[in-house]
N, C-alpha and C positions, 0 to 999 in steps of 0.2 A: 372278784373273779380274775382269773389269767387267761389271757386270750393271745392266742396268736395269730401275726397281722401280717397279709403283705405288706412287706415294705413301703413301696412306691406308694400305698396309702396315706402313710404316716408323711409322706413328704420326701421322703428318703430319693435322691435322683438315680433311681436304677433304671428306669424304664429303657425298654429297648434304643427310643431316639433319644435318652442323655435327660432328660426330663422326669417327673413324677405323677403319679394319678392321686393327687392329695384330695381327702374326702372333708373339709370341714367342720360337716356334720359329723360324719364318726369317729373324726377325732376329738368334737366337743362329747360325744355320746359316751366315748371310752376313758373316757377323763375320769381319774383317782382307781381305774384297772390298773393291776399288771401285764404289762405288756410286753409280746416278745414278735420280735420283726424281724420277717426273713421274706430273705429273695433267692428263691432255688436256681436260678441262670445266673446269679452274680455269683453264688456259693458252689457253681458249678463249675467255674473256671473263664466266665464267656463274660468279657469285656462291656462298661459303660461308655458311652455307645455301642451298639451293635446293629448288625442286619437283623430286620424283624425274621420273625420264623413260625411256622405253624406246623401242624402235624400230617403228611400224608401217607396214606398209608399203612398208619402207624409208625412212624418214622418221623421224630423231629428231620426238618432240614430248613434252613433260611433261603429267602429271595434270590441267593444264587444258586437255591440247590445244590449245597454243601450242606451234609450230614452233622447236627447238631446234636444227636441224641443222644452221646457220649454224656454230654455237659447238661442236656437236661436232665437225665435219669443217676448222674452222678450227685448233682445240686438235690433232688426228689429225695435220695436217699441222706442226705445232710441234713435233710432238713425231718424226716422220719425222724434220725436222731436225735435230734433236739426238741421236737416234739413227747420223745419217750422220754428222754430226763426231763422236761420241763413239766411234764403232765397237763397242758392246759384243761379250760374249762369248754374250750371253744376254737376254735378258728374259723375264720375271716378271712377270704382269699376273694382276689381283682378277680373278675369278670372276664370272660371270655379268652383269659391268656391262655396259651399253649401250657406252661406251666399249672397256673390257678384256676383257671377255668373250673368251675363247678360243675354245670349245667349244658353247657356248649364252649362252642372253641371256635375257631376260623379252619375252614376248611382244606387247608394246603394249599388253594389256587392264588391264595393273595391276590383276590377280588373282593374281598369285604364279605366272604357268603360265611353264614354262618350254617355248626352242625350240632347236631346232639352228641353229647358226650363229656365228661372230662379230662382237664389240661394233665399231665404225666403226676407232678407234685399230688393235686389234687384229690385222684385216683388210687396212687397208694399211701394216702393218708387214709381213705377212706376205706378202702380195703383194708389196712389195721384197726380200725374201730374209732377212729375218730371224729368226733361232730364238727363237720366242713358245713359253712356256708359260703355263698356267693355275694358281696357285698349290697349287690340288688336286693335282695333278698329278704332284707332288713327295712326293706321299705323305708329310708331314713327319708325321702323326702314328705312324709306325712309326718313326720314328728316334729320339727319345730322347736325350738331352744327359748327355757324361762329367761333365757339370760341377757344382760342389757348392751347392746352394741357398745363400743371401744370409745365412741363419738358422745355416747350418752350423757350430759353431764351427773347424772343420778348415781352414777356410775361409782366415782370415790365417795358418795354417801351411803351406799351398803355395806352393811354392818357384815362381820363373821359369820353372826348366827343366821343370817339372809342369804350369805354364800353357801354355807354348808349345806341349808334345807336346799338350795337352788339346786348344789351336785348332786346331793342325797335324791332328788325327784327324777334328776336326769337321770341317773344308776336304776334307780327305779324301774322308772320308762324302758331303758336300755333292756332290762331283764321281763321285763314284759313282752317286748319285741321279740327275744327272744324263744320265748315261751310260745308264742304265736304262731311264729314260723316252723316251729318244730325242733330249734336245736337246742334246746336243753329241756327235759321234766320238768312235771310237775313237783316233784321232791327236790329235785335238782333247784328249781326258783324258788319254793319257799326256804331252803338252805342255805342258798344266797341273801335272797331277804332279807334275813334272819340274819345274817352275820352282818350284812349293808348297815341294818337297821343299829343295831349294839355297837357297831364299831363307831357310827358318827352319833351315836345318842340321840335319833329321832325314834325314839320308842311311841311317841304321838303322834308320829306322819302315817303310822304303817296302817 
C-alpha cells in the first residue's frame, strides 16, 4: 500500500516546539509500505520551531494572535498536490493538529480545550475524496508487535523466512485495522491482501 503520513510521526522534527510525535508502533505497523511524509506548516512556509497555533474562528492564528492562515491553507494545498500525483491508498494524519486534525482540533483559546471538527490540511483532503484517518484511530495500542526486542539475544538467530512471515502478519494486521475502522473496503483489503500475499510468497499464511 501507499500511505501518506504526517511527518512528525515518522520522527521527522517538524512539530511546532522543534520536536517530533514519533509513533513506534506505526512506524513498525507501516514497515515494507510506501510511504509518503508531509507536513503542511513546514511546506507552508512557517518555521521549525514555531509559536503553536490553532484555529479561531475559522482563522488559523498563533499564541500571539498573529494570522497564520496564509501558510496553513498554502502548505493544505501543497500537500492536496502531492496527494493527487502520488495517489495514496490511505492517509494517516496527527491527532488534534490545526493542520491534521481529523476528528477535533484545539479550540483557539490555547487552554488545552478541545472541538469537533477538522484541522485546514485535513478537511480539504477530505473534501476531494480522500480516505483520512486520525492516527488514534487505528487503535494501534491494541495490536502489539510479533517481533523480538533489539535486546533479545534470539534475535540474530531468526532466520529470513521468520522475518518476512513476521512483516508479512504485521502488513496483515495493519490492513485489518484498516478495514475495521472504516478506511479502506472490502475489495480495497482483499486487493491488498492479494498483492501483500504474492509479493512476499506467503501464499500459506493467507
Amino acid at each position: 500500500m501507499k500511505i501518506m503520513l504526517s511527518a512528525c510521526l515518522a520522527g521527522e522534527m517538524c512539530k511546532y516546539s522543534g520536536g517530533n510525535n514519533r509513533n513506534e508502533k506505526a512506524v513498525a505497523l507501516f514497515e515494507g509500505n510506501e510511504i509518503v511524509k508531509i507536513c503542511p506548516e513546514v511546506m507552508g512556509g512557517l518555521p521549525t520551531p514555531r509559536s503553536p497555533a490553532e484555529i479561531r474562528d475559522g482563522v488559523v492564528v498563533n499564541r500571539e494572535g498573529k494570522s497564520v492562515d496564509r501558510e496553513f491553507r498554502l502548505g493544505a494545498e501543497r500537500v492536496l498536490e502531492i496527494a493527487r500525483r502520488e495517489k495514496p491508498d490511505l492517509i494517516v494524519l496527527q491527532s488534534r493538529s490545526p493542520s491534521c486534525g481529523v476528528k477535533q482540533r484545539y479550540d483557539g483559546t490555547f487552554t488545552g480545550t478541545l472541538t469537533d471538527g477538522p484541522g485546514v490540511t485535513a478537511e480539504l483532503l477530505m473534501k476531494h475524496g480522500f480516505r483520512v484517518v486520525d492516527i488514534e484511530d487505528l487503535e494501534l495500542s491494541e495490536i502489539g508487535s510479533p517481533a523480538l526486542s533489539t535486546e533479545d539475544p534470539r534475535r540474530n538467530a531468526v532466520t529470513y523466512a521468520e522475518k518476512n512471515r513476521e512483516l508479512y502478519l504485521r502488513q496483515k494486521r495493519m490492513l485489518g485495522i484498516f478495514l475495521e475502522n472504516g478506511a479502506i473496503t472490502k475489495k480495497q483489503y482483499e486487493k491488498s491482501l492479494g498483492d501483500l500475499t504474492e509479493k512476499m510468497g506467503m501464499e500459506d499464511e493467507r
